[in-house]
PDB file of N, CA, C and O in Angstrom:
ATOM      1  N   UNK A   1    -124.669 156.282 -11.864  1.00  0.00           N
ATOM      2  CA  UNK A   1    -125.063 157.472 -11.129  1.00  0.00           C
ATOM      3  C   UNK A   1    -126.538 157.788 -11.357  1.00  0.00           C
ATOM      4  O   UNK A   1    -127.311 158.262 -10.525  1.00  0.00           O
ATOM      5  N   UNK A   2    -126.856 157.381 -12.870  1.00  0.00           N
ATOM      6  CA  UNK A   2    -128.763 157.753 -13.257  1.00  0.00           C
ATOM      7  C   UNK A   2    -129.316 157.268 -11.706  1.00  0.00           C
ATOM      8  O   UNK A   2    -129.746 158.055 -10.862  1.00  0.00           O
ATOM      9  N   UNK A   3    -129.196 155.739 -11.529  1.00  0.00           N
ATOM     10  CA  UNK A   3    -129.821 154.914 -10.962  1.00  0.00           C
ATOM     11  C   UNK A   3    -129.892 155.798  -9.470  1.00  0.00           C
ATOM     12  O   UNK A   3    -130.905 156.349  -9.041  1.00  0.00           O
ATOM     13  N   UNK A   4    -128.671 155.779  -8.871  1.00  0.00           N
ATOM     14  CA  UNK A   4    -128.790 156.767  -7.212  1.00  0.00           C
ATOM     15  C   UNK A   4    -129.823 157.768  -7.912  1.00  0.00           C
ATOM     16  O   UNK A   4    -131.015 157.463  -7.889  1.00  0.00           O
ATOM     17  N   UNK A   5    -129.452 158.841  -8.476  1.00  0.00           N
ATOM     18  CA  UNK A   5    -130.219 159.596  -8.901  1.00  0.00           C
ATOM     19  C   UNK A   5    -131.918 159.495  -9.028  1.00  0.00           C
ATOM     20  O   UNK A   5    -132.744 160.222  -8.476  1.00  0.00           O
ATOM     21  N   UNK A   6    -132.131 158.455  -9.856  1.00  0.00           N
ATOM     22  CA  UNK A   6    -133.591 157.830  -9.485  1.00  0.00           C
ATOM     23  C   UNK A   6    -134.120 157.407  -8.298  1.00  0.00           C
ATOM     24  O   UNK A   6    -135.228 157.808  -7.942  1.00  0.00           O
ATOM     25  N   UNK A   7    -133.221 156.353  -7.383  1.00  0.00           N
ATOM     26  CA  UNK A   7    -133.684 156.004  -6.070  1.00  0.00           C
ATOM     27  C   UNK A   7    -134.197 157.384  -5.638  1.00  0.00           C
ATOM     28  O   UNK A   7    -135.372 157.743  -5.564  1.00  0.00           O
ATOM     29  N   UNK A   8    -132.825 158.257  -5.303  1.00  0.00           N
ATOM     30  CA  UNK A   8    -133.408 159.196  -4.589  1.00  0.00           C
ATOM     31  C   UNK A   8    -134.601 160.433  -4.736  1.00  0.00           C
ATOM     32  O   UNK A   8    -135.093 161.064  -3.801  1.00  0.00           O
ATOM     33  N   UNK A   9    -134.913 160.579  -6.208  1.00  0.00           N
ATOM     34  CA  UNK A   9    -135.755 160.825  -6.830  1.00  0.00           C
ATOM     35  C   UNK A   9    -137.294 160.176  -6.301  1.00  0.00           C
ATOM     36  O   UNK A   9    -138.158 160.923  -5.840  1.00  0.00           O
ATOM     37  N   UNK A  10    -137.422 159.228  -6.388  1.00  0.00           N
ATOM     38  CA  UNK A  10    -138.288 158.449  -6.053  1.00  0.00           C
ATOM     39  C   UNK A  10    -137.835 157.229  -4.625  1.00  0.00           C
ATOM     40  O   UNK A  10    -137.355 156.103  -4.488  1.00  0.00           O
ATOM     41  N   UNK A  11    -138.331 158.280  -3.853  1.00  0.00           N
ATOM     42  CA  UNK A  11    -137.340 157.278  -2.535  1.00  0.00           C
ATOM     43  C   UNK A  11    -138.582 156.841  -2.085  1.00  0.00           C
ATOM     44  O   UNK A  11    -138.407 155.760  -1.522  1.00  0.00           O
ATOM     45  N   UNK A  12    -140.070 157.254  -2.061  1.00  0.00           N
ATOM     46  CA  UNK A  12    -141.130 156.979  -1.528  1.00  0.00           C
ATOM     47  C   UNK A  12    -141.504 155.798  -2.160  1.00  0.00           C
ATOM     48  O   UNK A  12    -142.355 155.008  -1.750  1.00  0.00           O
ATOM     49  N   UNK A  13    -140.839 155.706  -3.171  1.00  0.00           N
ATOM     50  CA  UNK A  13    -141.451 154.191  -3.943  1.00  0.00           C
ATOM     51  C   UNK A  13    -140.202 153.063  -3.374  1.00  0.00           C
ATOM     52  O   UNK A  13    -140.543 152.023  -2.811  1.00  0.00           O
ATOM     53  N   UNK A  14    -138.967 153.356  -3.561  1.00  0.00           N
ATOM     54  CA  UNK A  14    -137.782 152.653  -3.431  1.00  0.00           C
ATOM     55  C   UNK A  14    -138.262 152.225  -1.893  1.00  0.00           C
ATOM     56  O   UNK A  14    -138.502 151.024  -1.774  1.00  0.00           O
ATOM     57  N   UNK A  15    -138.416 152.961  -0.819  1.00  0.00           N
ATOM     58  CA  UNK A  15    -139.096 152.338   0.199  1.00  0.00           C
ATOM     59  C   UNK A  15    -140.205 151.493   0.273  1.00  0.00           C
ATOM     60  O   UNK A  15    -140.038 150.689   1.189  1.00  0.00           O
ATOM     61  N   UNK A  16    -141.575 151.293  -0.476  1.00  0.00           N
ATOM     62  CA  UNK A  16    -142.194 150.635  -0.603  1.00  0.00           C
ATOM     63  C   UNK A  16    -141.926 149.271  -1.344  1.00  0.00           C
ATOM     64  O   UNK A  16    -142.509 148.237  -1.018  1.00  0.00           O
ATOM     65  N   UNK A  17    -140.727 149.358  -2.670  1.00  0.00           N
ATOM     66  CA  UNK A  17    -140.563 148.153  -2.818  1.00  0.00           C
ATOM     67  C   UNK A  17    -139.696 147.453  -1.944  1.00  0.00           C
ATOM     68  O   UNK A  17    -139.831 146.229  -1.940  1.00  0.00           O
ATOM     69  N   UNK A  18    -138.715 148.015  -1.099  1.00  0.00           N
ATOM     70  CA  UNK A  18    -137.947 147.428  -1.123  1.00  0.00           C
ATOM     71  C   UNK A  18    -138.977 146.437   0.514  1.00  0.00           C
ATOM     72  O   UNK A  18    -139.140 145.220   0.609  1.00  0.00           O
ATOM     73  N   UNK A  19    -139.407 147.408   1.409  1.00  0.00           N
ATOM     74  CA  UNK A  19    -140.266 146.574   2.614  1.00  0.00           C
ATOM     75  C   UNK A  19    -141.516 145.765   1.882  1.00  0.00           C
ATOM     76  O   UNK A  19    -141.982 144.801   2.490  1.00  0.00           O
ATOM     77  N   UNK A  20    -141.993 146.079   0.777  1.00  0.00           N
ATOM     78  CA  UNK A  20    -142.551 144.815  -0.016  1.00  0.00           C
ATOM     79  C   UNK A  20    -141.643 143.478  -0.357  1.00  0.00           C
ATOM     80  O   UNK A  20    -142.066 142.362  -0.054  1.00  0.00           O
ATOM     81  N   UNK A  21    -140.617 143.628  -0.881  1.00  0.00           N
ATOM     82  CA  UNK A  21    -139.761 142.641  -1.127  1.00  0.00           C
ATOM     83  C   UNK A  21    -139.680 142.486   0.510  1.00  0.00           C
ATOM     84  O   UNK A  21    -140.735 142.088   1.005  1.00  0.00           O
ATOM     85  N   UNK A  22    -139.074 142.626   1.031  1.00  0.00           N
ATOM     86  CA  UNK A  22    -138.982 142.031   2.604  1.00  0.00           C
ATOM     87  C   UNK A  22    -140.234 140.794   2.916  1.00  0.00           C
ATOM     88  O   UNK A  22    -140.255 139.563   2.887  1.00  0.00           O
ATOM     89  N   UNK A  23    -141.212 141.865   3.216  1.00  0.00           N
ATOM     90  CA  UNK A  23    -142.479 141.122   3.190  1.00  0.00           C
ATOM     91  C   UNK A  23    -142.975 139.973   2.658  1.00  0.00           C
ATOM     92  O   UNK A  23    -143.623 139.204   3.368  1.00  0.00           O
ATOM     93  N   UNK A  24    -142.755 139.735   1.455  1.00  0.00           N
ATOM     94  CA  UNK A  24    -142.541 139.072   0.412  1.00  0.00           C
ATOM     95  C   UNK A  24    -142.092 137.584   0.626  1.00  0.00           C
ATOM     96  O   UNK A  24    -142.703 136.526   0.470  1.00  0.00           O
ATOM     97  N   UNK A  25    -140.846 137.860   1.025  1.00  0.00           N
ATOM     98  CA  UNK A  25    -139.536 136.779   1.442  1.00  0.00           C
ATOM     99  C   UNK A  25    -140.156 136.299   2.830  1.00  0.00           C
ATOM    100  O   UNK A  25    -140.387 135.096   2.959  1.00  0.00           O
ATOM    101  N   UNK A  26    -140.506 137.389   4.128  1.00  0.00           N
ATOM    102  CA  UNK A  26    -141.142 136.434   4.715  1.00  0.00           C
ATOM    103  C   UNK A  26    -142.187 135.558   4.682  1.00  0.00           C
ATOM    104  O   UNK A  26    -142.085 134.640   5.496  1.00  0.00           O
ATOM    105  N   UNK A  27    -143.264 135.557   3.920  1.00  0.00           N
ATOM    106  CA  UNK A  27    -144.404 135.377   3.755  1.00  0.00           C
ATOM    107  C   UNK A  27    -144.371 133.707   2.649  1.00  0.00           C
ATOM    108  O   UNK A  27    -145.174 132.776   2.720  1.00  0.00           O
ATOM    109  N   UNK A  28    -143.211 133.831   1.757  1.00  0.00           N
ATOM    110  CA  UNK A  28    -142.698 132.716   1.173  1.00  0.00           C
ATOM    111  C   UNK A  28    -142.072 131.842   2.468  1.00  0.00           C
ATOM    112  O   UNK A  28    -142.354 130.644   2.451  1.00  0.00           O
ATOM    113  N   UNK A  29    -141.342 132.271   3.464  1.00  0.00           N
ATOM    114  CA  UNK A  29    -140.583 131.053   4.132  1.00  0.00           C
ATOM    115  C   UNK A  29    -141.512 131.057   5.765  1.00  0.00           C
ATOM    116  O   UNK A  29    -140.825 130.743   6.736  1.00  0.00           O
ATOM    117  N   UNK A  30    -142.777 131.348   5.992  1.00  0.00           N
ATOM    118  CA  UNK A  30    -143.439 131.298   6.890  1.00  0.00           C
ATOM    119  C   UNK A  30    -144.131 130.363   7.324  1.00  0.00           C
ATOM    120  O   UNK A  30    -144.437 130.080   8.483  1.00  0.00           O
ATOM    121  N   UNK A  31    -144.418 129.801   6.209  1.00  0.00           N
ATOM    122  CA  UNK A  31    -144.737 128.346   6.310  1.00  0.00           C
ATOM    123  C   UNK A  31    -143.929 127.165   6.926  1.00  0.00           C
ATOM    124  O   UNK A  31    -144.269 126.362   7.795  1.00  0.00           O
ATOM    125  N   UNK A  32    -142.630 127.298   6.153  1.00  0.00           N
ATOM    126  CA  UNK A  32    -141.801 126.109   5.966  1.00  0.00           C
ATOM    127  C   UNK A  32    -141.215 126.555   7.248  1.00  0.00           C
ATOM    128  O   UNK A  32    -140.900 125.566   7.909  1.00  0.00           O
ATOM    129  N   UNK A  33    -140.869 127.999   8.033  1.00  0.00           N
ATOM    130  CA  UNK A  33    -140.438 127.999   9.354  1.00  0.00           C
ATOM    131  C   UNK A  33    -141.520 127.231  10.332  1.00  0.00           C
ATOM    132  O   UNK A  33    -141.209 126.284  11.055  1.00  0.00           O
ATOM    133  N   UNK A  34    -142.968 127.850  10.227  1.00  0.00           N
ATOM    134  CA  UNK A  34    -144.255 127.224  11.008  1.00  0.00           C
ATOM    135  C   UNK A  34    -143.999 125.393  11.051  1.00  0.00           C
ATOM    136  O   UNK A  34    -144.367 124.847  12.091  1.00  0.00           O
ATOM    137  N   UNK A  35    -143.535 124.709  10.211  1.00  0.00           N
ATOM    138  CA  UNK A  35    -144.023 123.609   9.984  1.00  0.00           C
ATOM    139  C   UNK A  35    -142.767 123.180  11.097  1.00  0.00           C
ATOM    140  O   UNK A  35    -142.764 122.445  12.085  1.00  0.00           O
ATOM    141  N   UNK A  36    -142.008 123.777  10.618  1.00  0.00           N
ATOM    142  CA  UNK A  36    -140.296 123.302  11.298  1.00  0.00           C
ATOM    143  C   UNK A  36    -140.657 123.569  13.370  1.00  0.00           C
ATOM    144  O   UNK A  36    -140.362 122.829  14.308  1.00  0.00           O
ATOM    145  N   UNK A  37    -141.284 124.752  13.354  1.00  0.00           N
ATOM    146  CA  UNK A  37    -141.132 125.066  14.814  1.00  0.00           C
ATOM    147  C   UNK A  37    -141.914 124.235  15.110  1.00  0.00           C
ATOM    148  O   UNK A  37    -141.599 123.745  16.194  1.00  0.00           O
ATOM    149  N   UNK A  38    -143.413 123.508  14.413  1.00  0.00           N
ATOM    150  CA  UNK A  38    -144.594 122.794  14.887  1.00  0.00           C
ATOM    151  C   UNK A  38    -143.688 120.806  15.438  1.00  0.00           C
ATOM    152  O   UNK A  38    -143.949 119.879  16.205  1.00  0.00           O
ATOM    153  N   UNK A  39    -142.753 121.123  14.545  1.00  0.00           N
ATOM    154  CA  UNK A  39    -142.029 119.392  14.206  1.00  0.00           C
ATOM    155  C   UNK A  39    -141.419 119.529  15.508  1.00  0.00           C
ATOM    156  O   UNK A  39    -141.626 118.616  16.308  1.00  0.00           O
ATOM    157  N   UNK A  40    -140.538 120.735  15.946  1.00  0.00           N
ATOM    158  CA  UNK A  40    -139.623 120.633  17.060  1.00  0.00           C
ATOM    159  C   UNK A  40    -140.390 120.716  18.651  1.00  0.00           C
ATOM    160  O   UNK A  40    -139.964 120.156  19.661  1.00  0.00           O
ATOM    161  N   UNK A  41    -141.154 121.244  18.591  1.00  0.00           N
ATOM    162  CA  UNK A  41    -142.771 121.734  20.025  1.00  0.00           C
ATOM    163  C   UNK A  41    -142.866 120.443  19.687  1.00  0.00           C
ATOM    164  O   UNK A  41    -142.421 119.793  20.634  1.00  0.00           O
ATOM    165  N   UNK A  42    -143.312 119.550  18.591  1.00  0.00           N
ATOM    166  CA  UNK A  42    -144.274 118.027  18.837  1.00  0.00           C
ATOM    167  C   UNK A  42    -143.016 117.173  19.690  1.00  0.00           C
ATOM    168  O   UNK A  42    -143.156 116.679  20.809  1.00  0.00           O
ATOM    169  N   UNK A  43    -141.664 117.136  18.791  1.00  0.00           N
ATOM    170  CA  UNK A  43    -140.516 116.683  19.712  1.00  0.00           C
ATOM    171  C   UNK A  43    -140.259 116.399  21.008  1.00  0.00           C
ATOM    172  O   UNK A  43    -139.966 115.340  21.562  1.00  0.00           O
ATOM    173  N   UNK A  44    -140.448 117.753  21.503  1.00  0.00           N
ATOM    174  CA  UNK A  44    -139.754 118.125  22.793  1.00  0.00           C
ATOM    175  C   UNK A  44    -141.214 117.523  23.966  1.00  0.00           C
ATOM    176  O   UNK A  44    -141.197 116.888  25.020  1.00  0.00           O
ATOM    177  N   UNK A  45    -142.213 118.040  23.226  1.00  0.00           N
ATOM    178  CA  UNK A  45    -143.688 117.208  24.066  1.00  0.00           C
ATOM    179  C   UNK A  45    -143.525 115.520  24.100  1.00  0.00           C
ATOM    180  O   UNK A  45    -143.813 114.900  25.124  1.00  0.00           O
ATOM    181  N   UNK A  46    -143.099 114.931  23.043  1.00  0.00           N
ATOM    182  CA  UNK A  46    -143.203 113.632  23.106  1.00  0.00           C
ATOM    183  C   UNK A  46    -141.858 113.280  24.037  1.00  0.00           C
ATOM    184  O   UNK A  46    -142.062 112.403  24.876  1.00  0.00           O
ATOM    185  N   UNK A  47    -140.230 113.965  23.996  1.00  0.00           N
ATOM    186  CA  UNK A  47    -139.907 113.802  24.741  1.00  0.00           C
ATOM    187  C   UNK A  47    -139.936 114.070  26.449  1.00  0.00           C
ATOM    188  O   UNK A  47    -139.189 113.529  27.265  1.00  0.00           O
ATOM    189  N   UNK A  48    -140.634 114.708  26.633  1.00  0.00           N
ATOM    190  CA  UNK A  48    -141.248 115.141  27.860  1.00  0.00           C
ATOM    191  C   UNK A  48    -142.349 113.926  28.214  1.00  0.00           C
ATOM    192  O   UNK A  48    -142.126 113.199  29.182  1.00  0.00           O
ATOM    193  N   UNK A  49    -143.249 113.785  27.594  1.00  0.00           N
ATOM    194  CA  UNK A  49    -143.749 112.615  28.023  1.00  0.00           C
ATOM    195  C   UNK A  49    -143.230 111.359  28.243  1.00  0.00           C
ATOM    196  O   UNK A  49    -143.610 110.683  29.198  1.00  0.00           O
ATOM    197  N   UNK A  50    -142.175 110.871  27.243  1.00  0.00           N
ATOM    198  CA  UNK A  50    -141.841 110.071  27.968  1.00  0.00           C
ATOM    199  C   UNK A  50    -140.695 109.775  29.061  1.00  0.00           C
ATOM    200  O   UNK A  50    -140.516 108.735  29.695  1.00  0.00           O
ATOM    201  N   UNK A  51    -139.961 110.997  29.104  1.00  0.00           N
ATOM    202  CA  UNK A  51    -139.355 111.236  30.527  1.00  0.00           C
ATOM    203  C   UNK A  51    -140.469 110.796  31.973  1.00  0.00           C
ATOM    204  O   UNK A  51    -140.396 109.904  32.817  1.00  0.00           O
ATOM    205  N   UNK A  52    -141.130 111.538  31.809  1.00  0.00           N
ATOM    206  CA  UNK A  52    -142.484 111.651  32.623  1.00  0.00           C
ATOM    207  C   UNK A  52    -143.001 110.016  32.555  1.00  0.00           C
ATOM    208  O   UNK A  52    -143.342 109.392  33.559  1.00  0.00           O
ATOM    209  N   UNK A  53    -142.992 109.534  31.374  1.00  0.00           N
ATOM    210  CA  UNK A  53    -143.474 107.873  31.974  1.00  0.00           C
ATOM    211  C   UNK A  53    -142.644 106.947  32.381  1.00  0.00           C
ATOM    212  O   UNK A  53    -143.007 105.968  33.033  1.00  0.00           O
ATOM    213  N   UNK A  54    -141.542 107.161  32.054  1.00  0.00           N
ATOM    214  CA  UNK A  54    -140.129 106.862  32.413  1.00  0.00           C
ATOM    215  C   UNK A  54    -139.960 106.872  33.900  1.00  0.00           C
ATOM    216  O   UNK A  54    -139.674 105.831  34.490  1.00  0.00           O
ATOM    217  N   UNK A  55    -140.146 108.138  34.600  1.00  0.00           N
ATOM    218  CA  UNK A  55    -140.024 108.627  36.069  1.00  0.00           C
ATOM    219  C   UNK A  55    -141.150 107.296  36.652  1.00  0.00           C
ATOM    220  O   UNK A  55    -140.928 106.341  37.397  1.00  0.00           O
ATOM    221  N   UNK A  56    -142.395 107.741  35.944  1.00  0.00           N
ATOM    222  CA  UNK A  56    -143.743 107.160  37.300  1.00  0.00           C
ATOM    223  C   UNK A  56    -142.999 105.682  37.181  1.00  0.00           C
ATOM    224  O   UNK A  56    -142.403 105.168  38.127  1.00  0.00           O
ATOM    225  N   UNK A  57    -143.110 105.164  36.049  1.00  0.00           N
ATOM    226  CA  UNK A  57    -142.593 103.338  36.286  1.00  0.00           C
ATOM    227  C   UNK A  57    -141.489 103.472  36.839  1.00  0.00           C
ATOM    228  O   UNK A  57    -141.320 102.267  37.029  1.00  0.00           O
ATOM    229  N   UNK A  58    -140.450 104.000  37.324  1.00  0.00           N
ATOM    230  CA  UNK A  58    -139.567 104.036  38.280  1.00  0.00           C
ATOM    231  C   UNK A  58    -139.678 104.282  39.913  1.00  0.00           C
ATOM    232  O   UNK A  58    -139.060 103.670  40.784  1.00  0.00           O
ATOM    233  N   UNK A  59    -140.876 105.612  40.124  1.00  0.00           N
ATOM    234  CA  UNK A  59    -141.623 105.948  41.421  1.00  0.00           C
ATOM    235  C   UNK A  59    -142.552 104.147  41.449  1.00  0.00           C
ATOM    236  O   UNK A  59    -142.600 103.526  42.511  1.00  0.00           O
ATOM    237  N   UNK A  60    -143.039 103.705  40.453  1.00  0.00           N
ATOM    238  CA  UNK A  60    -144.174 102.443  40.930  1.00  0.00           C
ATOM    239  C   UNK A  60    -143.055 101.172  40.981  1.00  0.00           C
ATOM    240  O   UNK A  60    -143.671 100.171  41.349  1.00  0.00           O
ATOM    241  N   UNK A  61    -142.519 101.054  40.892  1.00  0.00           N
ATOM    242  CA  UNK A  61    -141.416  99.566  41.043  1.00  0.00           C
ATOM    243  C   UNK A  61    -140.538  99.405  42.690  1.00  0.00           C
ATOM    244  O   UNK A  61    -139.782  98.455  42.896  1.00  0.00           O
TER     245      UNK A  61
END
């Protein structure tokens, strides 16, 4: 019960850590999401291109 008691006591801080911790957590996995979305965009471009070269040597034959 101390503990509620404290949060709410100090709720102006309990809010700051807790959207710090948020912050936090994103800022650790922002990278490793960036790298992941950069791998899947390079993917989908390389498969697009070669759909696309796929098509013309089919339009040229």
């Amino acid at each position: 019960m101390d503990t509620v008691n404290w949060i709410f006591d100090n709720l102006g801080l309990t809010i700051i850590l807790v959207v710090g911790g948020i912050v936090a957590i994103n800022l650790l996995f922002l990278k490793k999401n960036r790298e992941a979305y950069t791998d899947a965009k390079n993917a989908t471009i390389a498969r697009r291109q070669a759909e696309h070269e796929r098509a013309e040597e089919s339009r040229n034959e």
